[in-house]
C-alpha positions in Angstrom: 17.8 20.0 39.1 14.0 20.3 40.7 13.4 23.6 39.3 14.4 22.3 35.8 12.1 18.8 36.3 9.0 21.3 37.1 9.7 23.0 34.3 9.7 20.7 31.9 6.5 19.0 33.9 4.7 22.5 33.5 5.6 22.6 29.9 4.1 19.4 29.3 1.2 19.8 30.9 0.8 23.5 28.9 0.5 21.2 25.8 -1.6 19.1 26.5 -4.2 22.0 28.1 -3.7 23.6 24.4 -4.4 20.0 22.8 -7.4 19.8 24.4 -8.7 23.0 24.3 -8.1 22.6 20.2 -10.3 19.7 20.7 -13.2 21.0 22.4 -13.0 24.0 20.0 -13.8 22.0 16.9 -16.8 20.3 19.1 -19.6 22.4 18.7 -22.4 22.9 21.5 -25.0 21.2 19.4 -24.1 17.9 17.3 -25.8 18.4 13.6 -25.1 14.9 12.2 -26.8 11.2 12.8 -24.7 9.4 15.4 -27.4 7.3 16.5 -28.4 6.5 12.9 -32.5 6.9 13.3 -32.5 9.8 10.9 -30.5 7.7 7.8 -32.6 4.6 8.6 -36.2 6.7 8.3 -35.0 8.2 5.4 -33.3 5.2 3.6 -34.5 1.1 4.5 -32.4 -0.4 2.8 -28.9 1.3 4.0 -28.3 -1.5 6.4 -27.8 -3.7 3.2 -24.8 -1.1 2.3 -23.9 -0.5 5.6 -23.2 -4.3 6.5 -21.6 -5.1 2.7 -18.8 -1.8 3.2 -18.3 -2.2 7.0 -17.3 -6.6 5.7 -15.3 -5.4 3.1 -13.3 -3.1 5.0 -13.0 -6.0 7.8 -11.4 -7.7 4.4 -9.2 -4.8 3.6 -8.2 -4.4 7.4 -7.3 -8.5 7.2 -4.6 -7.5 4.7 -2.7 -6.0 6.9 -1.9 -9.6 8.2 -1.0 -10.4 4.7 1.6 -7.5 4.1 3.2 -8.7 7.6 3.5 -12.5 6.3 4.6 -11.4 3.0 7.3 -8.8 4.5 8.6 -11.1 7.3 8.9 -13.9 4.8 11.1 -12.3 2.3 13.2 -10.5 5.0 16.0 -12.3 7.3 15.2 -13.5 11.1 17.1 -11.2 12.8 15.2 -8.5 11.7 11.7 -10.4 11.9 10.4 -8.4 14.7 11.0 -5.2 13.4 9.1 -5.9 10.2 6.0 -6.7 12.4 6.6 -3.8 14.2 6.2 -1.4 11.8 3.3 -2.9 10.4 1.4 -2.8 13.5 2.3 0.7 14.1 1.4 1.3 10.4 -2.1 0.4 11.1 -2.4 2.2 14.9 -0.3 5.4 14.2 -2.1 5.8 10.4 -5.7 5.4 12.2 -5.3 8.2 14.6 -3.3 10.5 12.2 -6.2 9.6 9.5 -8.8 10.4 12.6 -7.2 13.5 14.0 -6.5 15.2 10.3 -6.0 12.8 7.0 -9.9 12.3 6.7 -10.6 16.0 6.8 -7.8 16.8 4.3 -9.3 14.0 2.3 -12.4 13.6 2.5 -13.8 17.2 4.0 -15.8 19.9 1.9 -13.3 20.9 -0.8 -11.2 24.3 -0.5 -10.4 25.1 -4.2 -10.7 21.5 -5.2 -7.3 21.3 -3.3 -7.9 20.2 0.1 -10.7 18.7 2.7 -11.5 21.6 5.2 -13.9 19.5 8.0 -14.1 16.1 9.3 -11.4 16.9 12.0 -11.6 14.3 14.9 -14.7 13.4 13.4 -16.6 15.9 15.7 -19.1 18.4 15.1 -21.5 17.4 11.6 -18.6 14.6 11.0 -20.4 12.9 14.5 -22.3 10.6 12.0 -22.9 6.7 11.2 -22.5 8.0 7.1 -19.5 9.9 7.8 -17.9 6.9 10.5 -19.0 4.3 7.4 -16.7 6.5 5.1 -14.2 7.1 8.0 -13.8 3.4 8.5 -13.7 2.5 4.7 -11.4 4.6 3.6 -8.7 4.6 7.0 -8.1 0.8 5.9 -7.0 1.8 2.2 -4.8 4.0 4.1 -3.0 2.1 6.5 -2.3 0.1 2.9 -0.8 2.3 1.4 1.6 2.9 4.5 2.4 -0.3 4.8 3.2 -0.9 1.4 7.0 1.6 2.3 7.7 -0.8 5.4 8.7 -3.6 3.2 10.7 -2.2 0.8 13.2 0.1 3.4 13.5 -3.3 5.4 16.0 -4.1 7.9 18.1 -0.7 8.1 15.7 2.3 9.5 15.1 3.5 12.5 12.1 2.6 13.8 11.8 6.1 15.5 12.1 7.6 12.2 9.9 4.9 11.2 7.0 6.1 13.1 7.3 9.9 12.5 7.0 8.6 8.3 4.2 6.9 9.2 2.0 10.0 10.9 2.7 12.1 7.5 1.8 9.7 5.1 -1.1 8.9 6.9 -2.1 12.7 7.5 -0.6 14.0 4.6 0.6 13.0 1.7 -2.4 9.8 1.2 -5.3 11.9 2.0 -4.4 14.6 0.1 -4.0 13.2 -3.2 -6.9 11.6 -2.2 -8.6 14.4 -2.0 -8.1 14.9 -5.5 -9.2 11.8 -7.1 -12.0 10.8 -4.4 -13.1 13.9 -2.7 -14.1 16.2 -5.0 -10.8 17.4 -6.3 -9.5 19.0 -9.6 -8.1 15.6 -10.9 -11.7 14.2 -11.2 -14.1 17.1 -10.8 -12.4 20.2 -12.4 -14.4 21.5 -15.5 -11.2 21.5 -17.6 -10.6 18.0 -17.0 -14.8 16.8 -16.9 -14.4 18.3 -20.4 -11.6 16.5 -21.7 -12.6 13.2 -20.2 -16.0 13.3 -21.6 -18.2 14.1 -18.9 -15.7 12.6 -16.0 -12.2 13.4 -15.1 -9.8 11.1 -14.2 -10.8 8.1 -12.5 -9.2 5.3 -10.1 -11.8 2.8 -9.0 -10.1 1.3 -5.9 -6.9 2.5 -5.5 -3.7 1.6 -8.3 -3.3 5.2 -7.6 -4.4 6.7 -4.5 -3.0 3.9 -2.3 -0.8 2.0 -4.5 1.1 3.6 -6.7 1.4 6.2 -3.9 3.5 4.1 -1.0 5.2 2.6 -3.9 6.8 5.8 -4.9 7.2 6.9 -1.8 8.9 3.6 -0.9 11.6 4.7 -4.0 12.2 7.8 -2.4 12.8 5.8 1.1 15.2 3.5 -0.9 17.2 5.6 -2.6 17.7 8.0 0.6 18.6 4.9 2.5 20.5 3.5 0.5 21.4 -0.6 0.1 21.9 -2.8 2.8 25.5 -3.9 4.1 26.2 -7.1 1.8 23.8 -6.4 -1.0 26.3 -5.5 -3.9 29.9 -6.2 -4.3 32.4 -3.3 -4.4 32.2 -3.6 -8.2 28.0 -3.0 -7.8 26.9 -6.4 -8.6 23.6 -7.2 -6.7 23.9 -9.9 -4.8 20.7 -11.8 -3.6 19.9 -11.9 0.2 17.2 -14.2 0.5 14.5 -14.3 3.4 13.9 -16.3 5.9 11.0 -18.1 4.9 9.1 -18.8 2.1 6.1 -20.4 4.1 5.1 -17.0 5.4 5.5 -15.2 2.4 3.3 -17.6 0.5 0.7 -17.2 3.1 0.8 -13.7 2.8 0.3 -13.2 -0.7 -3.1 -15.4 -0.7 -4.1 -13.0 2.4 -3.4 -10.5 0.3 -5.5 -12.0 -2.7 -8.4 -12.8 -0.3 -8.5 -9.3 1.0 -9.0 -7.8 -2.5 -12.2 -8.9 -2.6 -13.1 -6.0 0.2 -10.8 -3.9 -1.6 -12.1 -4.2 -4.8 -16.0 -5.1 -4.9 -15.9 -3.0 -1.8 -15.4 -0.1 -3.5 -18.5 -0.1 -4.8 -19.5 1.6 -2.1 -23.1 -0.3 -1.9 -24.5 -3.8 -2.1 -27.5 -2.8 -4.7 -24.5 -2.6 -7.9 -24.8 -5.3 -8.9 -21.1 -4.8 -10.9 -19.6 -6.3 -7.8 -20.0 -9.7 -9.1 -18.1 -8.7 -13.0 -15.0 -6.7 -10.1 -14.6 -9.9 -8.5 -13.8 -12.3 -11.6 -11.5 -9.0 -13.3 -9.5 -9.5 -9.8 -8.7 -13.4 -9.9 -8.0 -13.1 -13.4 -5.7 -10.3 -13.5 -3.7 -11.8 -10.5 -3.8 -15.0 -11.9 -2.4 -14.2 -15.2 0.0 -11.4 -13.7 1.3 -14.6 -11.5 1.6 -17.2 -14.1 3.4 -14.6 -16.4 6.4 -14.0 -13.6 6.7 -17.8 -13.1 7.0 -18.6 -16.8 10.0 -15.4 -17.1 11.7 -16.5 -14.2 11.5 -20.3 -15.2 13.1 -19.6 -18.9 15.3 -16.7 -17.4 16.9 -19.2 -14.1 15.7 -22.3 -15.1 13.2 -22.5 -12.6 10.1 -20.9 -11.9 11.0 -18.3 -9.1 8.4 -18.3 -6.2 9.0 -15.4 -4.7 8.5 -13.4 -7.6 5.4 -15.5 -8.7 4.1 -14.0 -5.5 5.2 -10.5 -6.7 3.7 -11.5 -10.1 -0.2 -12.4 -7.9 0.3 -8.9 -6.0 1.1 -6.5 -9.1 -2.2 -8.3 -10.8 -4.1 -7.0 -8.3 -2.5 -3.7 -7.8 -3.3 -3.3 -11.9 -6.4 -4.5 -12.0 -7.3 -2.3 -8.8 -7.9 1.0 -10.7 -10.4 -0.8 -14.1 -11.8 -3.8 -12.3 -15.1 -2.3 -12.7 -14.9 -0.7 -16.3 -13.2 -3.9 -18.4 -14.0 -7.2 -19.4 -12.7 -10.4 -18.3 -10.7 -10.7 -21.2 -8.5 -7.3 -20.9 -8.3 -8.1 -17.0 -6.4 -11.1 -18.2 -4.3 -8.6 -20.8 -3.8 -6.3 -17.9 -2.3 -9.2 -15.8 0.2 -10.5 -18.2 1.2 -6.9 -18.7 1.8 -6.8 -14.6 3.7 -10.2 -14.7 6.2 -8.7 -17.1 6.6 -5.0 -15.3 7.2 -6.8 -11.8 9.7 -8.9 -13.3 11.7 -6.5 -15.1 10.5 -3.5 -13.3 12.8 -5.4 -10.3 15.8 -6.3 -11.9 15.8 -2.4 -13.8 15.7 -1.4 -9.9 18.1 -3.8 -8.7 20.8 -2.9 -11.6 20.7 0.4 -10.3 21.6 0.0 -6.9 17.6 0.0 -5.1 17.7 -2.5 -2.1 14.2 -2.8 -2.7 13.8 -6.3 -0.1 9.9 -7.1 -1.1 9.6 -5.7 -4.2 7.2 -3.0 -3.5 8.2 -0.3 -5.9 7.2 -1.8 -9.2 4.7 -4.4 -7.5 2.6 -1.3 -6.1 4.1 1.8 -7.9 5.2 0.3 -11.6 2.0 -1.7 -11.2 -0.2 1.2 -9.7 0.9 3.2 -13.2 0.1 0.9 -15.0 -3.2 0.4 -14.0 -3.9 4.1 -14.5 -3.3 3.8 -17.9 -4.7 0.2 -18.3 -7.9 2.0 -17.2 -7.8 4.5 -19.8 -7.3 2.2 -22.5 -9.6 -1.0 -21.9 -12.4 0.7 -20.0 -15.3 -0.6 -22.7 -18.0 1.8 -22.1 -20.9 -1.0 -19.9 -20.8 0.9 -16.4 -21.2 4.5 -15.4 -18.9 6.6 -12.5 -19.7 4.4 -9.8 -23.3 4.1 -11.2 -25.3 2.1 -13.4 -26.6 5.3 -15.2 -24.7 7.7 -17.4 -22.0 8.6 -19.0 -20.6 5.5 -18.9 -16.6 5.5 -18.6 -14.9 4.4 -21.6 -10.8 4.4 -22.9 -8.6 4.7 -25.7 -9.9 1.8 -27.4 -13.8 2.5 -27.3 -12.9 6.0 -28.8 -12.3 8.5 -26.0 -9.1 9.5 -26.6 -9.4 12.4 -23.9 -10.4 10.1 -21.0 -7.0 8.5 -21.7 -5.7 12.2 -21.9 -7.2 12.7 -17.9 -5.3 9.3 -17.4 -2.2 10.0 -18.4 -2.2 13.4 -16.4 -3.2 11.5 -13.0 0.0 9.3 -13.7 2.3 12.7 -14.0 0.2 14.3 -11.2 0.8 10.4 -9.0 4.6 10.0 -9.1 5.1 13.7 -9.0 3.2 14.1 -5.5 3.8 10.9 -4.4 7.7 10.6 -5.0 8.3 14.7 -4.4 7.0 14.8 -0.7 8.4 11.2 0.1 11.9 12.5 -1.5 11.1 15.6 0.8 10.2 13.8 3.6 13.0 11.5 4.4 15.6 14.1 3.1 14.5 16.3 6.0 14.4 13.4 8.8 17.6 12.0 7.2 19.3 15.5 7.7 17.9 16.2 11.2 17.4 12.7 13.2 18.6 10.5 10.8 17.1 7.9 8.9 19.1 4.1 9.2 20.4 2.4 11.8 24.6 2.3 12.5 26.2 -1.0 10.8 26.9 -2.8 14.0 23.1 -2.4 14.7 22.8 -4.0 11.4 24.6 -6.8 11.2 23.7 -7.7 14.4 19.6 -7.6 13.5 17.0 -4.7 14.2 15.2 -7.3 16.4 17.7 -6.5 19.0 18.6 -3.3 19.0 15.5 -2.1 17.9 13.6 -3.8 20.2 15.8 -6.0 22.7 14.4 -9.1 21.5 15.2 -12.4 19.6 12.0 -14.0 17.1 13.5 -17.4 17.2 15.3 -17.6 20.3 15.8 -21.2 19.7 17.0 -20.6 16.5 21.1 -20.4 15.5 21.7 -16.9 13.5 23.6 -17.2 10.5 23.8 -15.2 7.1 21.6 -17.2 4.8 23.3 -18.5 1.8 22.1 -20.4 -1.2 23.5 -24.2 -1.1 26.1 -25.0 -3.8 23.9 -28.1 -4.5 20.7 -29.9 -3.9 20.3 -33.2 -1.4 17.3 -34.8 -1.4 16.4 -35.2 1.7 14.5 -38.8 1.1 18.5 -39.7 0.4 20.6 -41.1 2.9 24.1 -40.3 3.8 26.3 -42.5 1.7 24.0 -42.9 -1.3 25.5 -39.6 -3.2 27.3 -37.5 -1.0 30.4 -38.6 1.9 29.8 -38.8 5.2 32.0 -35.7 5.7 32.9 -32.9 4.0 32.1 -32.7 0.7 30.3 -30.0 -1.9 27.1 -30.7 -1.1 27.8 -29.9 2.8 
């Protein structure tokens, strides 16, 4: 029994020697970037300008994290409260070590065959620099959104173990390397094939519908459908039947979190303080979330007789996740077209979903991935020619309806190229850790919450469990007993 303790010690100790050897290896002798930032400075005045408006808009973009957590725990029941804000804080500390360790350099790092980053690892060596940390920084809190954007849609049945293992790979993985392609130099944007078609640019995705969007939303479907529906949400027969959350205060609260945050992730993305765009990004995000939001409260009010608000919150999220990928290259008017268009593909998009068996519990997959698609292809259509590729010079980027048929060609590629990456290795990925580990928790651990068994904990321990349950009828609270219901008993009871 000792001998097979020291073993194991000695083992573990033999990995960790090999982890840090593979550590100091990629540290060269002499460091060749700007950590102290004296060289950057002398050479450019005015970066602190740029420096101070990303590193703000990424503290926005970081802040949303809070907003997914609100939105998610809102919409999903208290037993399983704890969970949810579990796996949205490992989200955010598991994704910014797997982004620092290897996602960045996949991303971000000089491009092997317009395929894949080959430097940045641990941010050592060249990498040691106040540009490179900016970029680091900037883009490791688009990617913790686009991890958190799964946790609310596989709600309250896996495994947090499992949980954490999907987190690392689409953090290291699958993110940075489509990435890669759209923001790093590769083919999607940069290959001469597809510069050609596009008219001097390749496909294009200004903040993220794609990259970080429409990504975890289509890796969310895969999650679903591997996952499968919770206990209680269909009948035998496969009638969806609603389970609502817990609270609509939080969720509320998270979707104007969310909305407020855009404005890092969006005029952010400018990438400097001196484009002056930033101001036109910022009205094309209110508008587009606006519209998107009154759209799905008008459908749901005709469709149930009243306006839904819930999905009105879905409708203000898919806004911005449509808007995300154009907001720099429309005009306020066709931000508002792109908006209504997302009010009526959240909506619909859910109950398509829901119809065929996808526990989807927040919505995610056609809030982020319906919605992401869409904004693709909004992009290639509206984009009206009055701002460059992230530039106020030329060419300037222009759609379908200014006359570049072939920039909307490059679009519609990058939509192919999106759901095929994006749903493939998230299909992949949970078929192998459903097969091997497993993937959902047993039903007992289910009914009884993932708060406890999970975690050995209760949210509201002052709180009485039950199985929520929409009420058969309405009493006004301002009513007291006796005026229109018994004192016992009763329908309304």
């Amino acid at each position: 029994m000792e001998i097979g303790k020291r073993e194991i010690s000695v083992r573990r100790l033999a990995m960790v020697l090999v982890m840090l050897s593979m550590i100091i290896a990629l540290i060269p002798a002499v460091m060749a970037g700007d950590p102290t930032g004296a060289t950057t400075l002398e050479e450019d005045p005015g970066a602190p300008v740029d420096y101070v408006w990303i590193l703000i808009c990424g503290f926005l973009v970081m802040f949303m994290q809070a907003g997914f957590a609100m939105l998610e725990v809102g919409v999903s029941r208290a037993k399983n409260s704890t969970n949810v804000l579990m796996k949205n804080l490992v989200d955010f500390s598991m994704g910014s070590l797997a982004f620092f360790v290897i996602g960045f350099a996949l991303m971000m790092g000089t491009s092997a065959y317009m395929l894949v980053g080959t430097d940045g690892f641990f941010l050592a060596g060249e990498s040691y620099d106040v540009g490179t940390a900016l970029t680091w920084f900037f883009m490791m809190v688009f990617c913790a959104t686009a991890a958190t954007i799964v946790s609310g849609a596989i709600a309250e049945r896996p495994k947090f173990s499992t949980y954490i293992i999907y987190s690392v790979v689409i953090c290291a993985f699958i993110y940075p390397i489509y990435g890669h392609w759209l923001w790093g130099g590769g083919w999607l944007s940069s290959a001469d094939f597809m510069t050609k078609l596009g008219g001097g640019y390749g496909a294009l995705d200004f903040a993220g519908s794609g990259v970080v969007h429409a990504v975890g939303g289509y890796v969310a479907l895969a999650g679903c459908l591997l996952l499968g529906p919770r206990i209680g949400r269909y009948t035998k027969e496969g009638k969806p039947i609603p389970i609502p959350g817990h609270s609509i205060t939080f969720a509320v609260l998270g979707a104007f979190i969310l909305w407020f945050g855009w404005f890092g992730f969006n005029p952010g993305s400018t990438l400097s303080a001196h484009e002056l765009r930033i101001s036109v990004i910022a009205v094309n995000t209110t508008l587009a979330a606006a519209a998107a939001a009154m759209t799905a409260m008008f459908i749901t009010w005709k469709k149930f007789g009243k306006a839904d608000v819930v999905m009105t919150v879905n409708g203000a999220v898919a806004g911005l996740v449509a808007i995300t990928a154009a907001c720099a290259w429309v005009a306020p008017w066709a931000s508002v077209v792109i908006g209504i268009v997302a009010g009526f593909i959240v909506c619909y998009g859910f109950w398509f979903i829901e119809r065929r068996g996808v526990d989807d519990v927040v919505g995610a997959i056609p809030v982020h991935g319906f919605n992401g698609t869409w904004g693709l292809i909004a992009l290639g259509l509206f984009a009206d020619g009055t701002y460059g590729n992230y530039t106020t010079a030329e060419p300037f980027v222009t759609g379908l309806f200014y006359g570049n048929a072939g920039f909307f060609g490059c679009q519609f590629i990058s939509v192919i190229v999106n759901f095929a990456w994006a749903f493939g290795t998230g299909f992949l990925l949970f078929y192998v850790l459903k097969q091997t580990i497993g993937i959902r928790v047993s039903p007992e651990e289910e009914l009884e919450g993932l708060d406890i068994s999970e975690h050995g904990i209760i949210t509201y321990p002052d709180f009485v469990y039950t199985e929520p349950a929409r009420p058969t009828k309405i009493i006004r609270m301002s009513n007291t007993i006796g005026e229109n219901e018994p004192k016992k008993g009763g329908k309304g009871g």
